[in-house]
C-alpha positions as CSV (number, residue, x, y, z in Angstrom):
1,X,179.6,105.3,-2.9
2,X,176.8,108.2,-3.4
3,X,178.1,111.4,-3.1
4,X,176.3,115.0,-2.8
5,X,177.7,118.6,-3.3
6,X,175.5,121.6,-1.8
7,X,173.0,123.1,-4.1
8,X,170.3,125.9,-3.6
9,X,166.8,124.5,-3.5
10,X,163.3,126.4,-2.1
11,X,162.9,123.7,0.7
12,X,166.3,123.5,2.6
13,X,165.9,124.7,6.5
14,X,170.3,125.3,6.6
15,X,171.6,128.4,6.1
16,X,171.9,129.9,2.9
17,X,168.9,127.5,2.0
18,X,171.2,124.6,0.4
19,X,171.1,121.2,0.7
20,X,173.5,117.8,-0.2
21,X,170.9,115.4,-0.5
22,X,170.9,114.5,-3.7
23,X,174.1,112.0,-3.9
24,X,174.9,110.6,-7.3
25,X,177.1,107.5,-7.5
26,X,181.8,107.9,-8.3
27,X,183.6,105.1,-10.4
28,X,186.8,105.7,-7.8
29,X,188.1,105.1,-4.4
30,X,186.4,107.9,-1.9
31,X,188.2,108.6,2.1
32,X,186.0,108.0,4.4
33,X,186.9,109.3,7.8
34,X,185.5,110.7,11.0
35,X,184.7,114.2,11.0
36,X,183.9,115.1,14.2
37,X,181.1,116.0,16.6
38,X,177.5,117.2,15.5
39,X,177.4,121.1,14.9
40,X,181.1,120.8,13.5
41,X,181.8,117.7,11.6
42,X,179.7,117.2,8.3
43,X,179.9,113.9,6.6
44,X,182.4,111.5,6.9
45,X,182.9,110.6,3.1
46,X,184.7,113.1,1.3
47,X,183.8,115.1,-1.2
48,X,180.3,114.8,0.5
49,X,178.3,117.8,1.4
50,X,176.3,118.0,4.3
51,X,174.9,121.4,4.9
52,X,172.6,121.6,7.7
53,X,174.8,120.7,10.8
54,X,172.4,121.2,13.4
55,X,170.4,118.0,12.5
56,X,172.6,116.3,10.5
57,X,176.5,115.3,9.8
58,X,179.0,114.7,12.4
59,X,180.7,111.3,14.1
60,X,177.4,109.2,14.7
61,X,176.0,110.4,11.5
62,X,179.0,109.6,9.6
63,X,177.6,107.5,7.0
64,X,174.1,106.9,5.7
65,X,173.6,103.5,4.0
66,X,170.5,101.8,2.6
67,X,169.9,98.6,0.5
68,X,169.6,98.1,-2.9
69,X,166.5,95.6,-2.2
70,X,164.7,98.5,-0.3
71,X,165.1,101.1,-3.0
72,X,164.2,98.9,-5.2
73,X,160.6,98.0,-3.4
74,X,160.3,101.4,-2.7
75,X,161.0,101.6,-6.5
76,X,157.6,99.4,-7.5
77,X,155.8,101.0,-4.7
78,X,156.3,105.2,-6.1
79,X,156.0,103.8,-9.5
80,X,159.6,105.2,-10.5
81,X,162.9,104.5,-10.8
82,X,165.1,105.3,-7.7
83,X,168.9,105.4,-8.9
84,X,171.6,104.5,-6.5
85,X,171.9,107.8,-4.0
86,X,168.4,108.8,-4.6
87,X,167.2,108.7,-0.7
88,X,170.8,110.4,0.0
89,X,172.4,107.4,1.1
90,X,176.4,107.5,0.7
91,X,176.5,104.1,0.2
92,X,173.9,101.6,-1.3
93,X,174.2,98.1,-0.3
94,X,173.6,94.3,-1.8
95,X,172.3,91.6,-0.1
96,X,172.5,92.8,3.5
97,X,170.0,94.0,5.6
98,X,170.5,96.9,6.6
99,X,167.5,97.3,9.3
100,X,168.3,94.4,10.9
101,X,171.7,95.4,11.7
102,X,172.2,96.0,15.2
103,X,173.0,98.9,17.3
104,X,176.5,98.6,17.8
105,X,177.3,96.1,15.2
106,X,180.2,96.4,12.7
107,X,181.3,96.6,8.9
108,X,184.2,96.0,7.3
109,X,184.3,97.1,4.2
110,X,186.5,96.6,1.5
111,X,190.4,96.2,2.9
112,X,190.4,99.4,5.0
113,X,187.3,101.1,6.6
114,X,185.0,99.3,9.9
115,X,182.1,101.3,10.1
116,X,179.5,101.1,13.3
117,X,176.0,101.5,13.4
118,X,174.6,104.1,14.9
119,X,171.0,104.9,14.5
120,X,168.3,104.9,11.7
121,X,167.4,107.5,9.5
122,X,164.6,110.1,11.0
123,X,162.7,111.5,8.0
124,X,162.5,115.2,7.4
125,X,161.1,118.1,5.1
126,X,163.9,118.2,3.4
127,X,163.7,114.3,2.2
128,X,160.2,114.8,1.5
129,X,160.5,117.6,-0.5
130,X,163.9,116.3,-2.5
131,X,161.4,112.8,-3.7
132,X,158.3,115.4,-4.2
133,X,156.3,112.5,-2.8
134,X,152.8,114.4,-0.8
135,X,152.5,112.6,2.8
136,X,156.3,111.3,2.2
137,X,157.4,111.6,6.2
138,X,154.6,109.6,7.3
139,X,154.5,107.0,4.7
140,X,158.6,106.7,5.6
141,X,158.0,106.2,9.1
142,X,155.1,103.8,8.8
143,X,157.1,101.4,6.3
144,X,160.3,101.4,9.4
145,X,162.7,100.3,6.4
146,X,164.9,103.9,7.2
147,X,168.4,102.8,6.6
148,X,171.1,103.1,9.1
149,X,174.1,105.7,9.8
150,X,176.8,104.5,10.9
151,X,180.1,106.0,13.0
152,X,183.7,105.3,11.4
153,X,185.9,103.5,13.8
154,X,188.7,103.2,11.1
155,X,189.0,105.2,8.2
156,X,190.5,104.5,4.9
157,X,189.2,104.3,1.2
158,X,185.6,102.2,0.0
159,X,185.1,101.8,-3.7
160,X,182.5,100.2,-5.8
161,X,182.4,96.3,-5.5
162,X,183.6,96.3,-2.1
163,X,182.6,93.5,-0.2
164,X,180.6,94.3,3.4
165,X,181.6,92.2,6.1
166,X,180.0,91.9,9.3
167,X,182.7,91.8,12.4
168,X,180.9,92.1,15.1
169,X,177.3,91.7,16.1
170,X,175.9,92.6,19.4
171,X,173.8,90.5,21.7
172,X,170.8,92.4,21.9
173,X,167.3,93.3,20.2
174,X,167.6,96.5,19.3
175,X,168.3,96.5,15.6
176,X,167.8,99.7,13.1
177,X,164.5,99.4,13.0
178,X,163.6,98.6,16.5
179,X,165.1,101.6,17.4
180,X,163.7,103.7,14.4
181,X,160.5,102.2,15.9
182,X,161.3,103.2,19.3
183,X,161.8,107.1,18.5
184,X,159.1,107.4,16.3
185,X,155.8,105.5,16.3
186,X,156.3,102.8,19.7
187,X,157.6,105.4,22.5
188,X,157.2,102.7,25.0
189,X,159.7,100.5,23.2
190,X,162.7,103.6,24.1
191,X,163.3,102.2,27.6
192,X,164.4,99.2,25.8
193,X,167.2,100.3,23.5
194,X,169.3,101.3,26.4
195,X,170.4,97.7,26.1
196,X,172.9,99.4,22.9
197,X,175.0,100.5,25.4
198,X,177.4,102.9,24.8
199,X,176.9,102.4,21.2
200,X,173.6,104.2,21.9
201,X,174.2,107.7,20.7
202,X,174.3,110.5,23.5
203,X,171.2,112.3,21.9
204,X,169.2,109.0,22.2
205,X,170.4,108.0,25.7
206,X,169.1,111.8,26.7
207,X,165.6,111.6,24.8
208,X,165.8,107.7,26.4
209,X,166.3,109.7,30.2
210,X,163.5,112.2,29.2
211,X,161.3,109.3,29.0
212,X,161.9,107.5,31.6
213,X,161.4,110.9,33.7
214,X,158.2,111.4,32.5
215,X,157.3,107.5,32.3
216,X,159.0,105.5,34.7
217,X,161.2,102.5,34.1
């Protein structure tokens, strides 16, 4: 696990102008809980820092993980080396992947915590800023490789090593990067996702309605 603790930077939009992004990996067990809706709850790894509750934190942003295999590609592509934690992620993964993982499907990991997906990961300024990478958002988006956050549907302790297991997977298309495609670059893919279900988050299902408004079914 990859954790963060506030720290004052020049590009953070949050009050006080502070930011948690950059998460560095613990040698120990860390809780991992859920902490609550957006605006209130922060992350759900403690001893995390998320500092900008507006856009980020809260139950269906929970938990941010990306692969080790995408850092890594990303690694060879930026010409640098990209630590464990460096895109912010709580918890870098091994041999999963992570943007195929569908909407709705679930982790166990380790003995304790199930974890659910939620979303993908929309870039911002902040992310940009924190890699100091010119044209960063865009070349994020293009690549659709954004990592996935996930809700906590039981809590309990992850350390390093522990195994992922894949409980549950749900019967539909709309995988993390089908729907990171849908909100971003392939608007006419949103009608779509709706097939999540319930495991849609409430701020997609309204930007999904928006659409459909404007659009048509």
């Amino acid at each position: 696990m990859n954790l963060g603790r506030a720290k004052a930077v020049d590009y953070s939009d949050a009050q006080g102008g502070v930011t948690g992004i950059d998460k560095r990996p613990v040698n120990r067990p860390v809780r991992v809980f859920a902490p609550g809706p957006r605006g209130v709850g922060a992350s759900g790894v403690e001893g995390d820092d998320v500092c900008d509750l507006r856009h980020h934190g809260g139950d269906h942003q929970a938990v941010y993980a990306y692969a080790r295999e995408d850092l890594d590609a990303w690694s060879k592509e930026l010409g640098r080396e990209l630590p464990n934690g460096s895109f912010g992620e709580n918890l870098t993964t091994y041999g999963i992947d992570v943007n195929d993982a569908r909407i709705g499907e679930r982790w166990r990991i380790g003995r304790d915590v199930v974890l659910e997906v939620a979303s993908g990961r929309i870039p911002c300024r902040t992310f940009a800023a924190w890699l100091d990478q010119k044209g960063w958002v865009r070349r994020f988006t293009q690549a659709a490789v954004p990592g996935a956050y996930f809700r906590v549907i039981e809590p309990g302790e992850v350390k390093p090593g522990d195994a992922v297991e894949v409980l549950e997977r749900p019967d539909h298309e709309v995988s993390v990067a089908f729907w990171f495609r849908a909100f971003t670059t392939e608007r006419a893919l949103l009608p779509r996702t709706l097939a999540a279900g319930d495991a849609l988050e409430p701020e997609a299902h309204e930007t999904v309605r928006k659409y459909l408004a404007q659009h048509g079914s």
